[in-house]
N, C-alpha and C positions, 0 to 999 in steps of 0.2 A: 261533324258535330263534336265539340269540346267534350271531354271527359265527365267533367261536372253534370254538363245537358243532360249524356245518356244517363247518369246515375241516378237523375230526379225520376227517369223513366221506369224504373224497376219494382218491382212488387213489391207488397209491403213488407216480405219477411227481411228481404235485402236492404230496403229501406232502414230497416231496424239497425241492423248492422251498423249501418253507415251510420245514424245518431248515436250508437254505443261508441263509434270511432270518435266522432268528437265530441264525446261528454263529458271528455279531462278538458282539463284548462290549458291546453299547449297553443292550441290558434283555434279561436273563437271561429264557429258557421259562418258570420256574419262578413268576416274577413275573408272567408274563401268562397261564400256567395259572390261577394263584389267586386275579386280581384281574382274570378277562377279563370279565366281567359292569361293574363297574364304568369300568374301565379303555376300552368302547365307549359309556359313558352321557356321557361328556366331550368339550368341544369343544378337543382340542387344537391346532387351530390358531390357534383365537385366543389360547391361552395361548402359545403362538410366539411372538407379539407382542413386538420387544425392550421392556424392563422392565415386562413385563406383572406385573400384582400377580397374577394368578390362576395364572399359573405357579410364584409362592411357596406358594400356597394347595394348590393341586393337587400339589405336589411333599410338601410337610410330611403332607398327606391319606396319600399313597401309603404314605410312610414308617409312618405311623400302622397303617394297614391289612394292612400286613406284622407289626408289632409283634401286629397281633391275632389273625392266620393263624397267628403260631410260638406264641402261647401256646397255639394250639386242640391241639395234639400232644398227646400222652401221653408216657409215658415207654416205650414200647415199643422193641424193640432195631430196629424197620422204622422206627420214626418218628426212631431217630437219625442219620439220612443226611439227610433231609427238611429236619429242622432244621436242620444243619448249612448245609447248602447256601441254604436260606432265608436263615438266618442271613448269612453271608456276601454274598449278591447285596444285600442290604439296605445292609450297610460298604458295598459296591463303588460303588451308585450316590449313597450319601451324602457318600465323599470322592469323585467323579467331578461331580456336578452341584450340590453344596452352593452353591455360588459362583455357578451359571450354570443356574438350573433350565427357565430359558426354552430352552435344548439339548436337555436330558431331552422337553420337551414337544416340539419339531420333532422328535425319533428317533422318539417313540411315533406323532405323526399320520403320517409319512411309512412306519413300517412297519404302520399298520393301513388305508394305502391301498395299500400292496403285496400286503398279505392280503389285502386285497378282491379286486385284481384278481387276485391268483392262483384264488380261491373262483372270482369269474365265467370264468375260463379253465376251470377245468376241469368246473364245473359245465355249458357250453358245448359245451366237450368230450362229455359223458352225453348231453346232446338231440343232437348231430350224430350220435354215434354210434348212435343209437334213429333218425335220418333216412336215406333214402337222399343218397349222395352227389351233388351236382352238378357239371357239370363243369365245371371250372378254366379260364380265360380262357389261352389259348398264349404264353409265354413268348419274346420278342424273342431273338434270338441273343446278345443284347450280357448279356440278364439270366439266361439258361443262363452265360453265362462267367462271371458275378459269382458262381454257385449253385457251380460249382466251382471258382473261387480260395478262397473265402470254405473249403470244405472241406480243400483244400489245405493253402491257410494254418494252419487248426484244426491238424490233424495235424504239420502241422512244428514250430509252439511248443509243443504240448502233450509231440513226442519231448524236445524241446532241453530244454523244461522237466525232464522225468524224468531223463534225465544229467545237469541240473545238481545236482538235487536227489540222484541217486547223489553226485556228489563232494563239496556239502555232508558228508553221511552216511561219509564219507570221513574229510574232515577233521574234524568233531564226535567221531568216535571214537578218529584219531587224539591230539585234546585232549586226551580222557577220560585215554587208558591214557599221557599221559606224564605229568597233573598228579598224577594215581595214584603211579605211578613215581618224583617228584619227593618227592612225601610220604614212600613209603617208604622212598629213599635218604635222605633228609635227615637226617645226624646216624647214618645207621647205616652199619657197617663193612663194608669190601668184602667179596663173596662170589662163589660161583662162580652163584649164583639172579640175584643184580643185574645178575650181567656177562651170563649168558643174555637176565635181561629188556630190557637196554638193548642189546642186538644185535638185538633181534624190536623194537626200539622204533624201528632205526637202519634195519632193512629195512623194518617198515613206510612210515616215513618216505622212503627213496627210492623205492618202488613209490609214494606218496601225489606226488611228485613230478612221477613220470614218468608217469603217469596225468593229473595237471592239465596239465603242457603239454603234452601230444599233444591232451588236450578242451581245453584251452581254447582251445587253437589252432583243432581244430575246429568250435566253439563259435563262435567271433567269425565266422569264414569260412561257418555255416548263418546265422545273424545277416544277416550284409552279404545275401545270399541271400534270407533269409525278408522281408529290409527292401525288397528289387527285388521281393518280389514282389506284396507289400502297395500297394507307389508303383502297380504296373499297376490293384489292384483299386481303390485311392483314384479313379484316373482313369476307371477304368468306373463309380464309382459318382457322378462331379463330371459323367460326360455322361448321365448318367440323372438326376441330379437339374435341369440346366438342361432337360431335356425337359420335365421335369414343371411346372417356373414357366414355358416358354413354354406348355404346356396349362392351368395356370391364367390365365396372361395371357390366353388365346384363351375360356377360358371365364368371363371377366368383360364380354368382348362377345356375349357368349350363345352360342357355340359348347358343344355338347355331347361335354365331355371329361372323362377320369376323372381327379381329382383328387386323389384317396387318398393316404395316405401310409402303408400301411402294409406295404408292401414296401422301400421306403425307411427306415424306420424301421428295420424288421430286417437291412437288410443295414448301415446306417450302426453299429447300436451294435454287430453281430457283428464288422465289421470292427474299432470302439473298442476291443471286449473283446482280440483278436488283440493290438494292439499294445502293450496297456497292460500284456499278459503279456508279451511281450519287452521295457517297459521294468522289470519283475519283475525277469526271468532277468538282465537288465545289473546289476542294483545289487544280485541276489547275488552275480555275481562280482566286482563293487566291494567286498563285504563281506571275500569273500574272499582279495580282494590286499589287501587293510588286516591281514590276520591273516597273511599268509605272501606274499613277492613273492623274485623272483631277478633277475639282470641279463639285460636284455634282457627284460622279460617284456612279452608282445605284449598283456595287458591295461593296461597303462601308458600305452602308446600309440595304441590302438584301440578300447579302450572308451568314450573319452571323443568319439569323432570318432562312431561307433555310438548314443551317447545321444544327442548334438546332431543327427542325421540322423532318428534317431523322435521326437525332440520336435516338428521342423518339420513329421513327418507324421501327430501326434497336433494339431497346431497347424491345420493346412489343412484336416482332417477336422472338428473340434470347431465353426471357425468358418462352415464351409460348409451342418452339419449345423443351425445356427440360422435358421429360417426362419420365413416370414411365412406360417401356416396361412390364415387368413382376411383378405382384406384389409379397408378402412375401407367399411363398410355403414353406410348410416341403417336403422332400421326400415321405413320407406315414402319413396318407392316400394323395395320390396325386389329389384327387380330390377335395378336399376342401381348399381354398388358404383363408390368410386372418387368420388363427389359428396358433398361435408359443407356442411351450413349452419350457419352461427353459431347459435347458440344452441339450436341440436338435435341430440339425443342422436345419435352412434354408436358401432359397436363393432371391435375387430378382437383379431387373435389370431394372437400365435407360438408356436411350438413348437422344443424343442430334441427330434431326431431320436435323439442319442444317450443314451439310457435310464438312464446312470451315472451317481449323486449320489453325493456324502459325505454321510452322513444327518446326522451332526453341523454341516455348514455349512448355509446357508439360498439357496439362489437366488433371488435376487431379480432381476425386469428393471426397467428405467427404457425409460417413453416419452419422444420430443424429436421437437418440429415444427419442421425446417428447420434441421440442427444447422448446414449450413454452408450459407448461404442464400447466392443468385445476388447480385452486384453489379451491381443494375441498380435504377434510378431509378425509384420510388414501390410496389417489392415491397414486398406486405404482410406485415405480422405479427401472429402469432395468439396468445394466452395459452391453453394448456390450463386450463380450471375445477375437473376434477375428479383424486385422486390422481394421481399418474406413477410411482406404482413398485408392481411387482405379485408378489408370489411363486411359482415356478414350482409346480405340484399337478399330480397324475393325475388326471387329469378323469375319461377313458374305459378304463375297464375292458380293451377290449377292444383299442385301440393302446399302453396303457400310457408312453405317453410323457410329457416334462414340458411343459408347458403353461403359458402365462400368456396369462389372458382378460382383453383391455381392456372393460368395457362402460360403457355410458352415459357416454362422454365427450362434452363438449361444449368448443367455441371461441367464443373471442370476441376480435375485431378488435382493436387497441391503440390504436388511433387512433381519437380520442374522436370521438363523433359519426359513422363513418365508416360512408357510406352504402351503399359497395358496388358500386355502378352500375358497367358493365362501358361504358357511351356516355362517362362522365364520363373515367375516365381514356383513352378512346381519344379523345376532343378535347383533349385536355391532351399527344399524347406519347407517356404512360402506357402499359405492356402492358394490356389488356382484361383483365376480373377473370376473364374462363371461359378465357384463354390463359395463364393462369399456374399453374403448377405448382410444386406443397410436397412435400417428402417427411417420412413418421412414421419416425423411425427407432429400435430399438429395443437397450439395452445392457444386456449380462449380465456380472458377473465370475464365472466359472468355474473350481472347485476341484474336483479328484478327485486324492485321493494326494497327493502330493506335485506336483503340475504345476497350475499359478492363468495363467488366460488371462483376455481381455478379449474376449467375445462383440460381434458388431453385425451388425445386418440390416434391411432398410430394406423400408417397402410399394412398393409402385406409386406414379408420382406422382399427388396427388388435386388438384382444381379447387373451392377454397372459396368460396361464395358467399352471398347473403346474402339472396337472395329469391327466391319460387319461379318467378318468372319468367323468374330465367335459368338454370333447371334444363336446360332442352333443350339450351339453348346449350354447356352444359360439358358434356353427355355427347356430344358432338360432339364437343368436345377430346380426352375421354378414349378415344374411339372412333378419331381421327384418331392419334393418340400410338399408343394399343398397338397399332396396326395397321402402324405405318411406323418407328418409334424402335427403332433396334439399338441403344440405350443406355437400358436402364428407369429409370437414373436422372439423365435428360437433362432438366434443366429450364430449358434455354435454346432447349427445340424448336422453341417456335411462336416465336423470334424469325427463321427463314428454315424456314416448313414444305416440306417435298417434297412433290410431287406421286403421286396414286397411281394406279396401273394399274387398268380397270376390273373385273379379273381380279380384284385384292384385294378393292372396292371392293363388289363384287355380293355375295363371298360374307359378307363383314360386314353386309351388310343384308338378305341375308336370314336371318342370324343376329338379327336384329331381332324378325323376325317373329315368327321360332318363338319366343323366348322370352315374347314379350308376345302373342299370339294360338295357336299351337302350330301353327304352319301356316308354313313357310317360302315362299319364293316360287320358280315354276316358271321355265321356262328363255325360257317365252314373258312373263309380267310381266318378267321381268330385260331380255331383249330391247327390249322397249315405252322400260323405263325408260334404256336406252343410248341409243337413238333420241334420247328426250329429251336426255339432255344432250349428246350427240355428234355427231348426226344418222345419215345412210343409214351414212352412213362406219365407225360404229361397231366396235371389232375388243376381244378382251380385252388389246390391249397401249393401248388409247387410255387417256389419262391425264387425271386432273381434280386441280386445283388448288386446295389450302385456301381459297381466296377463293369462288371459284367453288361449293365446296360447301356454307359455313359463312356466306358473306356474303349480306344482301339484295341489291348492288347485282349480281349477277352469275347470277342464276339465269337461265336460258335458256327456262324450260319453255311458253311460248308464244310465239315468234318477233313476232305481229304486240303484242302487248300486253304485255309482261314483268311478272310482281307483283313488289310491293314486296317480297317476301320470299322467302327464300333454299331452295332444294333442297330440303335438312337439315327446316328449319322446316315445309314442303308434309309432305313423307315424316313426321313426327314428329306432326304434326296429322292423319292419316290412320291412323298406329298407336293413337295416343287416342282417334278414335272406332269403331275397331275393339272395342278394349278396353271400352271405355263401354256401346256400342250393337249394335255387329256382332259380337260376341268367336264365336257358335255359329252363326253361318252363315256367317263367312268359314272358323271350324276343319273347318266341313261341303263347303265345294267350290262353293256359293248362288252366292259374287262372285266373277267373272270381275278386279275391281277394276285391275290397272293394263293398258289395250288402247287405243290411238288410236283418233281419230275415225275414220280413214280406215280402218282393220283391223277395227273398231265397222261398218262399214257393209259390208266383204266377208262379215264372218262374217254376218250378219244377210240379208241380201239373199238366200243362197242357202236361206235357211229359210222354211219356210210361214207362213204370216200368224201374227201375234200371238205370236211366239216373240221374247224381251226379253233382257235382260240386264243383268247389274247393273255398274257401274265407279265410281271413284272420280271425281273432280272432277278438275280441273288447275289450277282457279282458286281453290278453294277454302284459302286461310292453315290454317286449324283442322280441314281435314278435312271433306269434302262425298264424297257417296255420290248416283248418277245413274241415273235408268232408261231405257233405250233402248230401243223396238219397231220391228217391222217392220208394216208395214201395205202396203192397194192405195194407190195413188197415183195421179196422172192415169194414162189410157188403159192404165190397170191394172198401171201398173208399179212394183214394190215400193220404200216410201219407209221411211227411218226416221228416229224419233221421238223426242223427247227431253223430260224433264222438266225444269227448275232442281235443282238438288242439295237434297237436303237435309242439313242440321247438324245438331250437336249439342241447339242449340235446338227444331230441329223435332221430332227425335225422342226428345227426355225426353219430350214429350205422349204419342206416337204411336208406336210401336215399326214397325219398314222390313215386316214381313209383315203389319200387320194394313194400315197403305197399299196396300199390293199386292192387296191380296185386297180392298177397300173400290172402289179405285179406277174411277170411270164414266167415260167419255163418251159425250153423245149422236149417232149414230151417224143411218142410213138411218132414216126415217120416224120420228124425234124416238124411240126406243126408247133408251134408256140401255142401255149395255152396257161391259165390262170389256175394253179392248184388250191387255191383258197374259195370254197363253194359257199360253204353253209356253215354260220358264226353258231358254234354250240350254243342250244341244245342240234337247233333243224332248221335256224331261222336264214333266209337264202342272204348271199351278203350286200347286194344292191338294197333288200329291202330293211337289211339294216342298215347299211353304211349310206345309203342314196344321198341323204339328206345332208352328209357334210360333205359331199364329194365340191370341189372345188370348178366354179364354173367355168366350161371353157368357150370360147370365142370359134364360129368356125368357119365365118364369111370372111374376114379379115385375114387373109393369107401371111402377111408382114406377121401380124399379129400371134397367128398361129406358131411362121420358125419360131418367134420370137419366144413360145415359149417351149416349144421343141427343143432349143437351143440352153435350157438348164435343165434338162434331163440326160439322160443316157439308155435307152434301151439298153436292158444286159439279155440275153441268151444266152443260156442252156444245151449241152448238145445231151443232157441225162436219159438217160433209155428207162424205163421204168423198173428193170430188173436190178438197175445199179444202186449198189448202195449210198445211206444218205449218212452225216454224220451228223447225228444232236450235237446240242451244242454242250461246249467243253472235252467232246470226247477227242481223244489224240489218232490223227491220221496213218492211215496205215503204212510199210513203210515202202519204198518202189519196187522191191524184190514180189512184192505181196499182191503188185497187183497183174502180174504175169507178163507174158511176152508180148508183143502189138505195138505200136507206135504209140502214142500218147496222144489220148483224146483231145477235142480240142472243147475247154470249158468254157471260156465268158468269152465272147463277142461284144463290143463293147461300140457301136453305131454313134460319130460326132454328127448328130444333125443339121450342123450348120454347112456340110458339106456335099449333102445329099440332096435332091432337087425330086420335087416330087414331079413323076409321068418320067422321071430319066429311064435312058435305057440299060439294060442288062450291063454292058460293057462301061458305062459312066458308072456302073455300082461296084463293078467290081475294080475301076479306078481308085473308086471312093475309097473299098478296104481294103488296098496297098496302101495307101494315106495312112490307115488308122492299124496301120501292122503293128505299131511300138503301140498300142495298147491293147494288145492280143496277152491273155494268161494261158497259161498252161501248165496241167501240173500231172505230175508222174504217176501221183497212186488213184489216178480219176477221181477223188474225189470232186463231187458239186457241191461244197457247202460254198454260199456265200459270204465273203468277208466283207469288211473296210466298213462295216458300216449298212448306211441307206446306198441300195443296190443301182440308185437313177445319181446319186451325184458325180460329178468328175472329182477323181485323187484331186488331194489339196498338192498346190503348187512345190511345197516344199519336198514331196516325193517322189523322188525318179523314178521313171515307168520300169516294169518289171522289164529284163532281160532275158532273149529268148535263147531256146539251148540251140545250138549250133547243125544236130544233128533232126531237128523238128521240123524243117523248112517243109513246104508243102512242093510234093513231085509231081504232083497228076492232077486232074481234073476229082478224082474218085477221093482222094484224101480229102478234100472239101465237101460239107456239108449243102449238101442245093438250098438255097435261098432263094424268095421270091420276094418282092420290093413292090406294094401296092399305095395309093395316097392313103387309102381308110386305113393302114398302120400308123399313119401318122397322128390320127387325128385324136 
């Protein structure tokens, strides 16, 4: 069904609408009654186009297709209105657009995206009303008082309007019955009719007097009145709209805030519509002191002070109400807005709040990066590649507002060759490329009626850079900026940053989380992570210093050995392999992830054997994930146990539950067994881990070496009594660990060599084969190195060298082995 069809079909309030839409004189009903089929088969926007040829084409078309609608008539006495009126609409927009038919085309696209969104309103409307209602989110006390000014206000321009229009109606008639009068005395002889009618001419006239200055006097003085009270709602609506840019500010560091703008929208254009009717009601009584004034008249004096007063507050509304709906996004990573790289697409997007256009002018916005750039030494400059000037359109139906969408904009650097490096210009001087900040700023010129402004609104500032390696680095900036900057458009910040309280500082990161994992962080990781950088001392009023959180040379997070790399950097290589690797066992509650060693061992200690836990790394740059256990220890008192972390590397092979759930050592009486029981608090670990565990195949034999053949069973020959070494602690040295031959630690099984049902003698074949990748080490230690304990050493390192005097002499120096198919499986 045609656009038009559904429209005829809508209730009558909708209906309304639609004859307000065309009750200006830009294209008659008549015309888009007769030619609505065609009339939505065209792209008038691009015929908008200044000197588009196709709005020639399309204009001469239209004309044509009228010519062929008035010959289809008859000569019936019904079809001579029809024609008539056809007729005529055809002159109207012939001498109207003949000269400028690219105008005809922006009226038609701009009122058949008005008809749209009227159609999706009420069409809208029919499914709510078929729905039960839900309930409405509670209204702020500040936006109850804009709901009734905004009412207020309605009803008092709408009075003043109808008295003005009474005394028009006044004087119009007065006109009439004296130009009448004038006609008929003119030339003819006095009478006693004449002298009646110009004494009813002479009282009209002083009643028509004495009625304008009592109202207009009244008039000016509801005016000055309706203008205080307009000023109150402008400012109720100037502090609800900075709420709402500091709730997008907050939800561009991942804060979860609503955004919307569509209560804003409707109180911004209802308030526009208010004022724009009292600047009506002014410049009818400008019309009408131009036709009639007396001495002393208080419109002389007052009107002109009343206009300049609503212009400055149609002036502060209009430019306040232009804002930056969207800020600057790349398409990936899509969660971090506010970071642009040279030569990759992004997009953003403003929105003018107040809904009023001339349909006959065009809005157009222009983008500009860095219209008034910082004076400071080796700031960069950027050339936009792709258009800068955008026309505003109704996008959405159901905000209605005007819009311009930047997309796939890209930048590119001015400075030929220029590499970007944010180390380069900080040995040079230079601001760092991630500490510098651009601002998009965006310009409209503004026409409704008779009153032309000059729109501007500016993004967030953004951090360009030019390679993805210093992507971390600038959302740190941007992280560091909206969190501390009461000036959004301060781009001199990071030349003296403040410092932030760890109060701000916790709840920005773990707005981190949840946005990249969906999982915030509790009040005990936050805890753990102050510790870290504050020590015991830690309070939310302790404070940390741009240096301290963004620099390598200042990170704190191990006292005895500091990495080379910064807080920001640790925390950001921990969310990546969150994201990567961990994303449904950290959103499930599996990792404990940020606990000290020393709180790692409270909790642990007081749990029964074999109960683990999962945390992150502290050493780890990129992100490392760690398994801690409890076990017996000497004279049976509970120790715990730690693996090397795994990376990113380890676990593209290997995914962290099928580890867990694989995981041996050999234990009392050479028995392999899985020391990992029960995932703290008690929860057993198949009934936690069950569900990621990675399916295996176990009819398909091929299929099974096949995956037998990327692992490595490692063993253990650890007795329980022997000590285990956490991780980081330094081995003991070989004097220390006494006389005896040197155990034998990892046993390291190629399964591509082993045959399952083979015999004793084929196995132990097998591990002469696999002698050069036998370890051994002198102070017994069983910690596990290299990494994930199932992968083979990467090709580039030669297998461990065995000592000379370790060869095995007897049956007894070897561990008994036994080699079953269910090991394999």
């Amino acid at each position: 069904m045609a656009q038009w069809q559904e429209v005829q079909l809508l209730e009558k309030a909708y209906l309304e609408k639609v004859h307000e839409l065309y009750s200006e004189d830009h294209l008659p009903m008549e015309v888009r009654q007769y030619l609505a089929p065609w009339l939505e088969d065209q792209d008038w926007s691009r015929a908008a186009e200044p000197h588009s040829a196709e709005a020639h084409m399309l204009f001469h078309t239209l004309l044509a297709l009228l010519d062929d609608q008035y010959s289809r008539f008859g000569t019936r006495t019904e079809d001579f209105v029809l024609k008539h009126n056809l007729r005529k609409s055809k002159l109207n927009l012939q001498a109207k657009y003949q000269e400028c038919p690219e105008q005809l085309a922006n009226v038609i696209a701009n009122l058949l995206r008005e008809e749209k969104a009227i159609l999706n309103r009420g069409l809208a409307a029919q499914q709510a009303a078929a729905q039960p209602t839900s309930s409405a989110p509670m209204e702020t006390d500040r936006q109850q008082k804009i709901e009734r000014r905004l009412v207020e206000t309605r009803a008092a321009v709408q009075e003043l309007d109808r008295e003005v229009r009474h005394l028009e109606e006044l004087q119009d008639t007065f006109d009439f019955r004296y130009k009448m009068h004038r006609m008929v005395a003119n030339g003819a002889p006095a009478s006693p009719e004449l002298a009646r009618q110009t004494e009813q001419l002479q009282a009209m006239l002083n009643n028509l007097d004495r009625s304008r200055k009592s109202l207009w006097q009244d008039v000016l003085a509801r005016a000055q009145e309706l203008l205080g009270r307009c000023e109150t709602l402008r400012d109720f609506l100037l502090e609800e709209l900075a709420e709402w840019k500091e709730r997008q500010r907050r939800a561009c560091l991942g804060a979860a805030c609503d955004t919307s703008l569509s209560h804003l929208q409707t109180w911004f254009t209802a308030a526009a519509e208010v004022l724009f009717q009292l600047w009506h009601i002014l410049r009818a009584l400008g019309d009408q002191h131009a036709k009639l004034t007396y001495l002393h008249d208080p419109l002389e004096t007052q009107r002109p002070l009343l206009e300049s007063r609503l212009q400055e507050h149609l002036s502060c509304l209009l430019r306040s109400a232009f804002v930056v709906e969207i800020q600057p996004i790349m398409p990936f990573p899509n969660q971090r807005p506010l970071v642009l790289k040279t030569g990759s697409k992004f997009s953003v997007r403003a929105r003018l709040l107040v809904k009023l256009q001339d349909r006959s002018h065009r809005l157009e916005a222009k983008i500009i990066l860095d219209q008034h750039p910082p004076d400071v030494k080796g700031f960069r400059k950027f050339n936009i590649l792709t258009s800068t000037s955008k026309t505003l359109v109704q996008d959405d139906p159901q905000m209605e507002g005007l819009v311009c969408d930047f997309r796939h904009i890209s930048l590119k650097d001015q400075r030929a060759g220029a590499s970007g490096k944010g180390s380069k210009g900080a040995s040079e001087g230079l601001p760092a490329v991630t500490e510098e900040l651009h601002l998009i700023t965006f310009t409209l010129d503004y026409k409704y009626q008779d009153l032309v402004l000059e729109l501007q609104t500016s993004t967030l500032p953004v951090v360009i850079i030019s390679s993805n390696s210093q992507f971390s680095s600038a959302w740190a900036s941007v992280l560091w900026f909206n969190m501390l900057s009461p000036d959004p458009k301060n781009q001199l910040f990071f030349s003296a940053p403040p410092a932030a309280s760890w109060a701000q500082l916790a709840q920005v990161l773990s707005w981190q989380f949840s946005v990249a994992t969906k999982r915030g962080l509790d009040e005990d990781q936050l805890h753990m992570l102050a510790e870290k950088l504050f020590g015991l001392e830690a309070t939310p009023a302790s404070t940390l210093t741009w240096a301290r959180f963004a620099k390598p040379f200042a990170s704190s997070l191990l006292q005895d050995n500091p990495p080379v790399f910064s807080f920001w950097t640790w925390l950001d290589g921990i969310l990546s392999l969150i994201q990567e690797h961990l994303a449904q066992l950290w959103k499930d509650g599996h990792i404990m992830g940020f606990v000290s060693r020393k709180r790692e061992r409270q909790l642990l200690k007081r749990k029964q054997m074999g109960t683990f836990l999962l945390r992150f790394s502290e050493s780890s740059r990129d992100g490392g994930i760690t398994c801690s256990w409890v076990e017996p220890g000497e004279k049976g008192q509970p120790k715990v146990r730690s693996v090397e972390p795994y990376t990113k590397v380890e676990l593209k092979s290997l995914e962290l539950p099928d580890i867990i759930h694989d995981y041996q050592l050999v234990a009392a009486e050479n028995i392999p067994e899985n020391p990992l029981k029960f995932l703290y608090p008690s929860t057993p670990r198949d009934e936690a881990f069950g569900k990621y565990y990675t399916e295996r195949r176990e009819v398909d034999l091929l299929e099974q070496k096949k995956y037998l053949n990327q692992r490595l069973i490692r063993v253990s020959s650890r007795q329980p009594s022997e000590p285990w070494l956490p991780e980081g602690m330094v081995e003991a040295s070989p004097a220390a660990a006494g006389p005896g031959p040197d155990p034998l630690e990892v046993l390291e099984l190629g399964t591509d060599q082993l045959e399952l049902g083979a015999s004793g003698l084929e196995v132990l074949e097998a591990l002469e084969q696999e002698l050069d990748l036998m370890r051994f080490d002198s102070a017994g230690s069983n910690m596990l190195r290299g990494g994930d304990p199932y992968l083979p050493l990467p090709d580039d390192v030669p297998p461990p060298v065995l000592p000379g005097n370790t060869l095995f002499l007897g049956a007894n120096d070897f561990p008994p082995l036994q080699v079953d198919s269910k090991d394999f499986q």
